[in-house]
ROLUMLO-140801 format. One record per residue (C-alpha): residue in three letters; y, x, z. Coordinates in pm, whole numbers, plus 50000, padded with zeros to 5 digits. Each point is the difference from the previous one (the first is absolute). Example, Ala and Ser with C-alpha at 12.3 -4.5 7.8 and 13.67 -1.06 7.14 Angstrom:
<sites>
ALA495505123050780 SER503445013749934 
</sites>
This chain:
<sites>
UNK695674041254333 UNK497425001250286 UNK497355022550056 UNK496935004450173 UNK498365030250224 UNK500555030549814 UNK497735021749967 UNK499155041550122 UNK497474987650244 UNK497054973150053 UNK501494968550078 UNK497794989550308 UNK499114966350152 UNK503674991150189 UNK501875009349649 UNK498084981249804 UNK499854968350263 UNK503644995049948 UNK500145007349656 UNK497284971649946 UNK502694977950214 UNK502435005649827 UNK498644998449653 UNK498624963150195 UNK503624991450083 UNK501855012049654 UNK496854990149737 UNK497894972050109 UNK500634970049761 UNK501395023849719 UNK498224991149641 UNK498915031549806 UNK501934994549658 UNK498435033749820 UNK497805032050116 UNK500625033649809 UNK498165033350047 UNK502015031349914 UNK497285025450170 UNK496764987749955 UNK498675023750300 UNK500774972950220 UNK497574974949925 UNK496735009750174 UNK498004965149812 UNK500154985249700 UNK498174967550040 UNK501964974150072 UNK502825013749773 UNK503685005150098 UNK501414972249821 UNK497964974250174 UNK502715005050259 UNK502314984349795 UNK500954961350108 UNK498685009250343 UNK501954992450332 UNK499905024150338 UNK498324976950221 UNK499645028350281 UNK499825034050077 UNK497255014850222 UNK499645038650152 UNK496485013450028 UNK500575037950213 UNK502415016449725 UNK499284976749769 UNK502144968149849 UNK497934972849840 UNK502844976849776 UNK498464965949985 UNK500874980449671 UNK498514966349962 UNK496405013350061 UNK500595037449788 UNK500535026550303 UNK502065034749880 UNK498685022150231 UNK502815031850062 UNK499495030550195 UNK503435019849954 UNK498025037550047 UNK502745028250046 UNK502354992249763 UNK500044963349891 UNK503094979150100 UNK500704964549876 UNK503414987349881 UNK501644964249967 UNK502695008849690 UNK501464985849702 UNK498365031049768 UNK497325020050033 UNK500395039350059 UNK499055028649830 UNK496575011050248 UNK499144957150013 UNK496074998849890 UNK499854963550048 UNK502334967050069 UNK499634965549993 UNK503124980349928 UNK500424973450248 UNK503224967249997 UNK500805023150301 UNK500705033649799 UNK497195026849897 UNK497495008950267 UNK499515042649873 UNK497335020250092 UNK500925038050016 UNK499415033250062 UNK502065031550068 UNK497315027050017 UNK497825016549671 UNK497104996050263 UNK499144958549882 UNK498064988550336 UNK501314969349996 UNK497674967249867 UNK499784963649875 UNK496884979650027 UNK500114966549809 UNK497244973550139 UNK499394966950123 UNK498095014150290 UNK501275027850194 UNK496665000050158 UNK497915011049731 UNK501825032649977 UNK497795027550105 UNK503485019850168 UNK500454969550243 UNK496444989150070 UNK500205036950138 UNK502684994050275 UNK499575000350337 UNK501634975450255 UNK504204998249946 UNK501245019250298 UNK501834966750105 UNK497064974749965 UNK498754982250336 UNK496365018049877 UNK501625035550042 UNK498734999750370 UNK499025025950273 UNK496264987749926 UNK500245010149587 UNK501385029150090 UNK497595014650280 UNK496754987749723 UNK501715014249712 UNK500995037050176 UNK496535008850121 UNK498645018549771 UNK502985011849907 UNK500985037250018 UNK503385005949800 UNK503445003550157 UNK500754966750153 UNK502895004949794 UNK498105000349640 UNK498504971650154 UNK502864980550000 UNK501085010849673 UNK496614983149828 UNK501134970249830 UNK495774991450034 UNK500555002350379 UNK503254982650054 UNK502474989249708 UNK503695007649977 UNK500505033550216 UNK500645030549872 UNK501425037450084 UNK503134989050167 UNK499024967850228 UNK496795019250080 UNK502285021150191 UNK501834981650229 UNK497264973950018 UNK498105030150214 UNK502705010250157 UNK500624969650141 UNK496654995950105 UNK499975036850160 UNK497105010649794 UNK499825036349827 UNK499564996749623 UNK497225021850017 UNK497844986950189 UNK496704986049804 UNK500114962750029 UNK496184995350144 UNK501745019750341 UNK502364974550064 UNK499674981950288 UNK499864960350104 UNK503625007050145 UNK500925021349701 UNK498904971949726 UNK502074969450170 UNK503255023350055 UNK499345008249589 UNK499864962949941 UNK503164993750154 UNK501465029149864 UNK499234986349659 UNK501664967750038 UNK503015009950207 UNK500765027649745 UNK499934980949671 UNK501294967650165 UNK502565022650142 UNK500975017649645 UNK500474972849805 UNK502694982750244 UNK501525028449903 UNK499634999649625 UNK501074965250015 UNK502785008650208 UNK501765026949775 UNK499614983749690 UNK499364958150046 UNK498824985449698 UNK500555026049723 UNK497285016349840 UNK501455036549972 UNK498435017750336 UNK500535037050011 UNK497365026850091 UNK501705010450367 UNK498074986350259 UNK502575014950263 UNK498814976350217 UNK496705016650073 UNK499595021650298 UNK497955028649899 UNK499585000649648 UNK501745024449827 UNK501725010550338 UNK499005034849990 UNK501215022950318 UNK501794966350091 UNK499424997650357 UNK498184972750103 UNK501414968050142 UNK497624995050246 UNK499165033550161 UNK502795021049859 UNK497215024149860 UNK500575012849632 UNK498154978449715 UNK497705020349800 UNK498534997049708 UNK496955014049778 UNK499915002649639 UNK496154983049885 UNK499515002149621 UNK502874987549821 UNK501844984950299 UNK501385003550392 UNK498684987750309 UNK502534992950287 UNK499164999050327 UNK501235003750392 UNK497795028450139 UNK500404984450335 UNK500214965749995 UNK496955001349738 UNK497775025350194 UNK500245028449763 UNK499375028850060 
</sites>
């Protein structure tokens, strides 16, 4: 049995790039012999149907921020896993499966473990056309996510640079928990409105980016290689979730501030605040 991610928490862009590897290195080439749908909750379209899938190959698998586009022969399932959907290569389906496709390579099963059903299939042949994606912003690893984008796109800007970076419209794939170490690593406060940063301020936060998801999914990758099932610890991080942890850098204590339904972690002094 193999698993995927599973879930408690919003798979973000590094989780879900080396998921889409390794469904790439365990799937591509596998022939869809069947399709069943247990939980019809699932399926967000209903034009094409499912069973068009059936006879259809993986030809590739793409990532667009926390979303996995499944190419088959020109029909593109588009999967966003939401807080609770995992995927499983098995010989049977499970009890909380709401959809599988049975593949020469064992059955491909889409599940969830919580009552709260966020997670969602799209069935297309152009992943384009769907109003969700045409609403992305630049991926967060794309040669267009530049110092430039960001400076025109923050200056009108007056939310917490880190909501900022949390707005899939703004920049795809991050969410509450790379947000934090991305501006930590840049030595920006989370606070701070984004039309304030400076020229200096926007290239260290374009680095930041890069080095911190490049950064976390070497280490995905390196704790569990090619197998889909990628737990929710991301011990690796340096201030997320590291409450009264003392920093690495300065040795000051990590703090953190509870915003809505969720935490904020921060250095005071490496991150100017006060």
């Amino acid at each position: 049995m193999v698993k995927s991610y599973s879930g408690g928490m919003m798979p973000e862009l590094p989780e879900v790039e080396v998921l889409k590897r390794n469904l790439k290195k365990r799937l591509t080439g596998a022939r869809i012999e069947d399709v069943s749908i247990t939980k019809p909750h699932i399926l967000k379209s209903v034009k094409p149907h499912f069973t068009a899938l059936i006879g259809k190959s993986f030809k590739d698998f793409e990532r667009r921020g926390k979303y996995i586009f499944f190419d088959m022969d020109g029909l593109f399932l588009v999967y966003h896993g939401g807080l609770s959907g995992i995927l499983d290569l098995r010989d049977v389906p499970t009890r909380d499966t709401s959809f599988y496709l049975k593949t020469d390579r064992g059955l491909l099963i889409f599940r969830e473990l919580s009552t709260k059903k966020t997670a969602g299939i799209h069935l297309t042949e152009n992943p384009e056309t769907l109003p969700f994606i045409r609403k992305l912003g630049i991926d967060a690893l794309s040669v267009d996510f530049s110092p430039d984008y960001i400076k025109n796109r923050l200056r009108r800007r007056r939310e917490w640079i880190f909501n900022i970076l949390r707005d899939q419209g703004f920049v795809s794939g991050i969410g509450r928990a790379y947000a934090n170490d991305i501006l930590f690593e840049a030595k920006i406060s989370p606070f701070k409105p984004g039309k304030r940063l400076t020229d200096g301020e926007i290239e260290s936060l374009h680095y930041s980016t890069r080095i911190v998801l490049k950064r976390a999914i070497e280490a995905i990758e390196r704790l569990y290689g090619d197998s889909l099932e990628i737990k929710e610890k991301r011990d690796f991080l340096i201030v997320y979730r590291k409450k009264d942890q003392p920093c690495p850098v300065c040795g000051d204590t990590i703090q953190w501030k509870s915003y809505r339904d969720y935490a904020i972690y921060y250095c005071p002094s490496c991150q100017g605040v006060e």
